[in-house]
N, C-alpha and C positions, 0 to 999 in steps of 0.2 A: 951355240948349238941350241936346238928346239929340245924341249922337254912337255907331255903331256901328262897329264894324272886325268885318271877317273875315278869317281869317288861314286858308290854307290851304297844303300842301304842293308846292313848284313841282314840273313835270311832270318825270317820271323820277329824282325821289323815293322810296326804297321807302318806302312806307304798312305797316307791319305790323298796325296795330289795324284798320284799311278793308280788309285780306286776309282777318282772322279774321273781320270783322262777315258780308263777301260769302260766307266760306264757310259759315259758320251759316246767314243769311239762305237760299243754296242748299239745304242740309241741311234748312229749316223748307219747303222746298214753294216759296219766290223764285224760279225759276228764270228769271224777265226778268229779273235785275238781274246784269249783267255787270261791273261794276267797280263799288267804294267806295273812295272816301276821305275822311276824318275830321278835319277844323279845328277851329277855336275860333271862338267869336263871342263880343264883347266887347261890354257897352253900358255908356257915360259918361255921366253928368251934369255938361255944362262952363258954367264963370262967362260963360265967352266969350261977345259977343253979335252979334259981326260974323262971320259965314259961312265967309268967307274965312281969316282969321286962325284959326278953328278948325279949318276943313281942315288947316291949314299945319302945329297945332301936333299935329294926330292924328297927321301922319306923320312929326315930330319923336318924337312918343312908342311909332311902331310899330317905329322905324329903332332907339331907343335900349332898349328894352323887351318892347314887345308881343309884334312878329315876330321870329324867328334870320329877317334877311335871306339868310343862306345859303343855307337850304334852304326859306324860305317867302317865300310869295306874300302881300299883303294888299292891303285894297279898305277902303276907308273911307266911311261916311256920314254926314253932316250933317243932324237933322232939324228943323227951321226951319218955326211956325206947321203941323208937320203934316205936311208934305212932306220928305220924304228928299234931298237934294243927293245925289247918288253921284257918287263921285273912285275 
């Protein structure tokens, strides 16, 4: 089964790479785009075949690995037959 995580930077966070990208983007003619910021997105291929059990162990492995819980946010997905589970 597919698993994704996003890992993003918790609010009032500086972002320095999502500053540069917003003010390029501005400088290119963006001028809708008022803030960026800049995550990771992870996708797994897990043995796991119970749903549940692999929620459990994406967020053992975001706690231990994926995400600095300090200073980031992450969201995990389970995709099952097709369909995304979102945690």
């Amino acid at each position: 089964m597919k698993a994704r995580v996003y890992v993003t930077l918790k609010a009032g966070v500086l972002d320095p790479q999502g500053v540069a990208v917003g003010k390029t983007l501005g400088r290119l003619g963006f001028a809708e785009v008022a803030d960026v910021r800049i995550g990771k997105f992870v996708e797994l291929e897990l043995t796991e075949t119970d749903p549940r059990r692999a929620e459990a162990r994406l967020v053992e492995m975001c706690k231990e690995l994926i995400a600095n819980t300090v200073i980031e946010d992450y969201r995990v997905e389970v995709v099952t037959g097709g369909a995304a589970a979102v945690k």
